[in-house]
C-alpha positions in Angstrom: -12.5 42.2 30.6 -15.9 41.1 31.2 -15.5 39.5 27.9 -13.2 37.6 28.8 -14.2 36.6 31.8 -17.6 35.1 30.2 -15.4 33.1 27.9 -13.8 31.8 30.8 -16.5 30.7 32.5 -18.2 29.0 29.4 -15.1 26.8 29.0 -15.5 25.9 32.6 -19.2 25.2 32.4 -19.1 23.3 29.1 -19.0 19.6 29.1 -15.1 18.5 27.5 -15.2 16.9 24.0 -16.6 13.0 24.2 -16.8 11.9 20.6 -14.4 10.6 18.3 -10.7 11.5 18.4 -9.3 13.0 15.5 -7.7 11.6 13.0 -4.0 12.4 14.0 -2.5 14.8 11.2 1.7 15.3 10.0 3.2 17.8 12.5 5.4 20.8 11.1 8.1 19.2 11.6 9.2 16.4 9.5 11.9 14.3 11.3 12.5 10.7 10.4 15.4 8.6 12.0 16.8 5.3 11.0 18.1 2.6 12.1 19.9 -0.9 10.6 18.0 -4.1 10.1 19.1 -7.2 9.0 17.9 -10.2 7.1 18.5 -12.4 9.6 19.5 -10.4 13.1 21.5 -13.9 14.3 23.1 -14.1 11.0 24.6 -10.9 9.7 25.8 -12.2 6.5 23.0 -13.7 5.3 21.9 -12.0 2.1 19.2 -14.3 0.1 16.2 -15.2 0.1 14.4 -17.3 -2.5 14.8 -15.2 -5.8 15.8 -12.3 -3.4 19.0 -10.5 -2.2 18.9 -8.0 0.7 20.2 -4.6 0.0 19.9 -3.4 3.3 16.9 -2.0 5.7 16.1 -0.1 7.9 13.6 1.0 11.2 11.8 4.0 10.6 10.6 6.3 13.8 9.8 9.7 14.3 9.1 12.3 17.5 5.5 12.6 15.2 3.0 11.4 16.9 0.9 10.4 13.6 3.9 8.9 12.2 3.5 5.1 11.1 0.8 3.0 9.9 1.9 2.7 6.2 -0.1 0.8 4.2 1.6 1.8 0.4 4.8 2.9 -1.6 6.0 4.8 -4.2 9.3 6.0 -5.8 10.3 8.3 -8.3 13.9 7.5 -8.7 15.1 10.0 -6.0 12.5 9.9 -3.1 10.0 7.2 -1.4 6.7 8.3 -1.1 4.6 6.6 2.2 0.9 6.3 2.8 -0.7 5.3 5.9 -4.0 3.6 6.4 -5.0 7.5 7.7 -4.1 9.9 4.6 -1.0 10.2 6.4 2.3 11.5 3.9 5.8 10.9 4.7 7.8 11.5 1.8 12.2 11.5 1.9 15.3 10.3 0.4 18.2 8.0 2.3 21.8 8.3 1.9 24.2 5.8 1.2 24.3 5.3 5.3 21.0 4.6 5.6 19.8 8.1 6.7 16.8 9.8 5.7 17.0 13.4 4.0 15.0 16.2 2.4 12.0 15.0 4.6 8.3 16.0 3.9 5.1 15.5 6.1 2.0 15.8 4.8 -1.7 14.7 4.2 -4.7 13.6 2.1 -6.2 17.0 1.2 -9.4 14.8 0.9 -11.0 11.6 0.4 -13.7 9.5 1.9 -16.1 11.5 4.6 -15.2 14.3 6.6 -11.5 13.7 7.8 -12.3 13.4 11.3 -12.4 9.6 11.7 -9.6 7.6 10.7 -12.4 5.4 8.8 -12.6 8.4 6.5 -8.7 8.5 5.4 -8.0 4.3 5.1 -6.1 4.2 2.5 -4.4 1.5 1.9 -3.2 1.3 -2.1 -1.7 3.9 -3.8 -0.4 4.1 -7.7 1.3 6.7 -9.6 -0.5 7.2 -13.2 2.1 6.9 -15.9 0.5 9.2 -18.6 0.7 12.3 -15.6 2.0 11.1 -12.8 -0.9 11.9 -10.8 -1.4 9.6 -7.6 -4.1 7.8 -7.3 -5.0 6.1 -3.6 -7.3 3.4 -2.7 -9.7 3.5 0.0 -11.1 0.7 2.0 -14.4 0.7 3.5 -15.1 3.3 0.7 -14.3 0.9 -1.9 -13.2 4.0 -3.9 -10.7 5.6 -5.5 -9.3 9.1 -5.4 -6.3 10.7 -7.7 -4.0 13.5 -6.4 -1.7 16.2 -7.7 1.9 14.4 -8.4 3.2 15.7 -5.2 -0.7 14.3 -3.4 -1.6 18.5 -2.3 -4.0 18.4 -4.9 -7.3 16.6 -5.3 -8.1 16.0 -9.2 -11.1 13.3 -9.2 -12.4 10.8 -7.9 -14.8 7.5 -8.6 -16.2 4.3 -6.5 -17.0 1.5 -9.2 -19.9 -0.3 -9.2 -18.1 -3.4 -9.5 -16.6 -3.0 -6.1 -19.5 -2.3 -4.0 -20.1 -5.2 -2.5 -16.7 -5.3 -1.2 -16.1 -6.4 2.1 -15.6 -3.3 4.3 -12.4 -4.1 5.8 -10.9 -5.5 2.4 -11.6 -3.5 -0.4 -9.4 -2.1 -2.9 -6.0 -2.7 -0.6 -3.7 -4.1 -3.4 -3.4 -1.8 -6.7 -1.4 -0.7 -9.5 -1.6 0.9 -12.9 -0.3 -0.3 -15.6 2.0 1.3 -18.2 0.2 0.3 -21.0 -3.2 1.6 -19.9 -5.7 0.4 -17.3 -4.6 -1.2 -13.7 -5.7 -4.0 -12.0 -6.8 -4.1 -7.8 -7.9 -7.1 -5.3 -9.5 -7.4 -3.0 -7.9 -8.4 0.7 -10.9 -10.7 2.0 -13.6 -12.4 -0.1 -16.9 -9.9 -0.2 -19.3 -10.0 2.7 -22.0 -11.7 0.3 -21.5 -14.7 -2.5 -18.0 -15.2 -0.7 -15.8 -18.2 -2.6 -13.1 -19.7 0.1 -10.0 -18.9 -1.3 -11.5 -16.6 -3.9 -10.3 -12.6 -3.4 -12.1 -10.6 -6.5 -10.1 -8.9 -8.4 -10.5 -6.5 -11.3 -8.7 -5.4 -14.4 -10.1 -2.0 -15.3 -9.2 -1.5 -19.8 -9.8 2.3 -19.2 -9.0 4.4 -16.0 -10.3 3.0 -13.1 -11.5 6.9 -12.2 -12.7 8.5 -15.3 -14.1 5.2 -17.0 -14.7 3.2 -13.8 -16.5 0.8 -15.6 -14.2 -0.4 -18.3 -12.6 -3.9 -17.7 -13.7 -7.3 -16.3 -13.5 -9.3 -13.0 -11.3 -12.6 -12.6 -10.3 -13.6 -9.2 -6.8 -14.1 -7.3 -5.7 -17.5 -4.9 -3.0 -16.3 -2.6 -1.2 -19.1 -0.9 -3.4 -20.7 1.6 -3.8 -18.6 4.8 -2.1 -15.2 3.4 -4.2 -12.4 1.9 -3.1 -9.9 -0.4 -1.6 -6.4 0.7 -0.2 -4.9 -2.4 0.8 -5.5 -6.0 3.5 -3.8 -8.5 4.2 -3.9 -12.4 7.9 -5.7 -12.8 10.0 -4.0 -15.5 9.5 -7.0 -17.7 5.5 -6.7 -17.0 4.9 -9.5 -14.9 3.0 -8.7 -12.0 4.1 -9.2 -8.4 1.6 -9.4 -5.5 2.4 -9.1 -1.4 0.6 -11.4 0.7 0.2 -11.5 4.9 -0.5 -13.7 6.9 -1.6 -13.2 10.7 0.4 -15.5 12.8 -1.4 -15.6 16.5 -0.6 -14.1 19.3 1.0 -11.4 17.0 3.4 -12.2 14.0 3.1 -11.8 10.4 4.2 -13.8 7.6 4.9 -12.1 4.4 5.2 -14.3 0.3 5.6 -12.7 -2.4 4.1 -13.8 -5.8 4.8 -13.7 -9.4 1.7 -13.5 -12.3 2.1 -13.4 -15.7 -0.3 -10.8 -17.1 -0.9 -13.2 -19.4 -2.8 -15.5 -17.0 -5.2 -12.7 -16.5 -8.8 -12.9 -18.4 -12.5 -12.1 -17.9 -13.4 -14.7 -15.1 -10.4 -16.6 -14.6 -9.1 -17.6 -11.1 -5.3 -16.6 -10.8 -2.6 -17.9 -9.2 1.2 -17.1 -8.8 4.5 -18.6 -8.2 5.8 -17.9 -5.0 9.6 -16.4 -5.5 10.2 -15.6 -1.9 8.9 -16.1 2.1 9.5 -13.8 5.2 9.1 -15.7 7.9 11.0 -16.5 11.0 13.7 -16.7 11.9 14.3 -14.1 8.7 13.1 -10.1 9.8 9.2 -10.7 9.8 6.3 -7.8 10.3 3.2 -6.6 8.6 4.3 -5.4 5.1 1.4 -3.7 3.4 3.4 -1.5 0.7 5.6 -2.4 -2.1 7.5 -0.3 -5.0 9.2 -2.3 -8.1 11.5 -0.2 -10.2 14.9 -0.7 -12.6 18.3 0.8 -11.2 21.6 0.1 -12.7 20.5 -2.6 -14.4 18.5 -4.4 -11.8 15.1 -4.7 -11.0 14.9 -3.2 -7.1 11.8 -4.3 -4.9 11.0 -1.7 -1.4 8.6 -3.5 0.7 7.2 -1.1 4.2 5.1 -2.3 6.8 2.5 -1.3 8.7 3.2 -0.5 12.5 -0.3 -0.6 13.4 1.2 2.7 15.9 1.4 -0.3 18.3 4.4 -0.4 20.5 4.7 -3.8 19.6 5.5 -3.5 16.5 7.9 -1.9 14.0 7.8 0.3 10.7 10.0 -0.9 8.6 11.8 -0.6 4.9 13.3 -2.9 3.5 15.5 -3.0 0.1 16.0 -6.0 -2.5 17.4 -7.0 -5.6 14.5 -9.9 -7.5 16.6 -11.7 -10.3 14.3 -14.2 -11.9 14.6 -15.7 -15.2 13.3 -14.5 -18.2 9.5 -14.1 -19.0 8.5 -16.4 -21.0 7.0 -15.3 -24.2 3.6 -15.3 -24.7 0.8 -13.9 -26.4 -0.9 -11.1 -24.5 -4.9 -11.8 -23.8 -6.9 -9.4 -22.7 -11.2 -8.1 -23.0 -13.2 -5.2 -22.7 -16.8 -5.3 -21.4 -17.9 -4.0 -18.4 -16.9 -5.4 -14.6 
């Protein structure tokens, strides 16, 4: 008893907690709810949009408190995998209503720092490897990247190139992909804090693996459309590349275009730009996509795009579902290098 009564007293005495708040971690309870978006909320029926048709969408919420904030995508055919800018995991399958199943919660089991500080867990890319299917997540501020167990429980490696160190802080690595054929390719959100080019975002295509040979490729740069910055890019079944771009639209909007690249176009030192398929923007369903999955069902090439809530009450986490039909890729003789970045 007197024990316990010292223990009491010490918690009385001691000054509460006044540093950071912790990072906010996946309860034990994964619940996700959904509810029906449309393209255009004051027309129901429409359905395109530039070299897209809407499949349907959804809002995502949870009772989680850490729910939201996703930043990438990923599929394997039979569940979507979500990352948040905070190491976050929300992982499920929908029905053909629209309702989420087989729900899993979970987080980064490291990265960046110590985990306490959302600064420590920004991830804001992620990719699954084709040879293993180990994921590997981007980190900003880190400029780094870090691969996972297929189901991210694991931590295998990790690597920060040198070619990405003088990334700016808030904008590193926050579009990526691999690619089947070996390699991947990231860019940069914002142009680095030093030797910035307007317009410019650097970009890299890394020949080996970007972890264990982190210095195999060469840089070339990327022009989104003016005022947008890239959020994400995917691998199209056909092997063009398709890039996300944002834009901020004050007090508090955001644009989305999406952007087609032939592979082709991509060489040591060249500056890259796309052709724009498709624009959300009022009064279509608008918000702050960050993530995007490309895959082939049934014949089709199907597009996810998610956004990133901010976990503001102002704003929405949602998933969205389209069919891309574009016309055939143009053949063309692959160019590629090697070197160092």
């Amino acid at each position: 008893m007197r024990i316990l009564l010292s223990c009491l007293l010490l918690l009385l005495l001691l000054p509460s907690w006044s540093g950071s708040p912790r990072l906010p971690l996946m309860g034990a309870t994964p619940v996700v709810w959904t509810q029906h978006v449309q393209l255009d909320a004051n027309r129901p029926g429409l359905r395109r949009v530039g070299a897209l048709t809407f499949i349907g969408g959804v809002r995502l919420t949870s009772p989680d408190h850490a729910f939201g904030g996703f930043s990438a995508l990923h599929g394997d055919g039979r569940r979507l995998t979500l990352l948040s800018d905070g190491g976050n995991i929300v992982r499920f399958a929908l029905d053909a209503g629209g309702r989420a199943h087989d729900v899993w919660f979970g987080d980064l089991p490291a990265g960046p720092g110590r985990g306490w500080d959302k600064e420590d867990r920004d991830s804001e890319s992620m990719s699954a490897d084709p040879k293993d299917g180990s994921m590997i997540a981007g980190f900003e501020g880190a400029n780094a990247f870090w691969r996972y167990s297929a189901d991210m429980t694991r931590l295998i490696d990790h690597a920060a190139p040198r070619a990405m160190q003088d990334w700016n802080i808030n904008g590193g690595p926050e579009a990526f992909t691999m690619l089947p054929g070996g390699g991947a390719i990231t860019i940069a959100e914002f142009e680095p804090d030093k030797h910035a080019v307007p317009g410019r975002r650097p970009a890299i295509r890394f020949t080996g693996d970007p972890i264990r040979a982190p210095g195999r490729g060469y840089r070339f740069g990327y022009a989104p459309p003016p005022l947008y910055d890239p959020t994400d890019i995917a691998v199209l079944p056909d092997g063009r590349l398709i890039v996300l771009n944002r834009r901020f639209v004050p007090p508090f909007a955001f644009w989305s275009k999406l952007v087609v690249i032939d592979p082709a176009a991509i060489r040591p030192g060249a500056l890259v730009r796309g052709t724009e398929i498709a624009t959300l923007a009022p009064p279509l369903i608008h918000e702050n996509f960050e993530g995007m999955y490309a895959a082939r069902a049934n014949g089709a090439t199907i597009l996810w795009l998610v956004s990133d809530d901010n976990q503001s009450a102002l704003q929405r986490s949602l998933l969205l579902k389209f069919r891309l039909d574009l016309p055939p890729r143009a053949k063309a003789r692959q160019r590629g290098g090697a070197g160092g970045p």
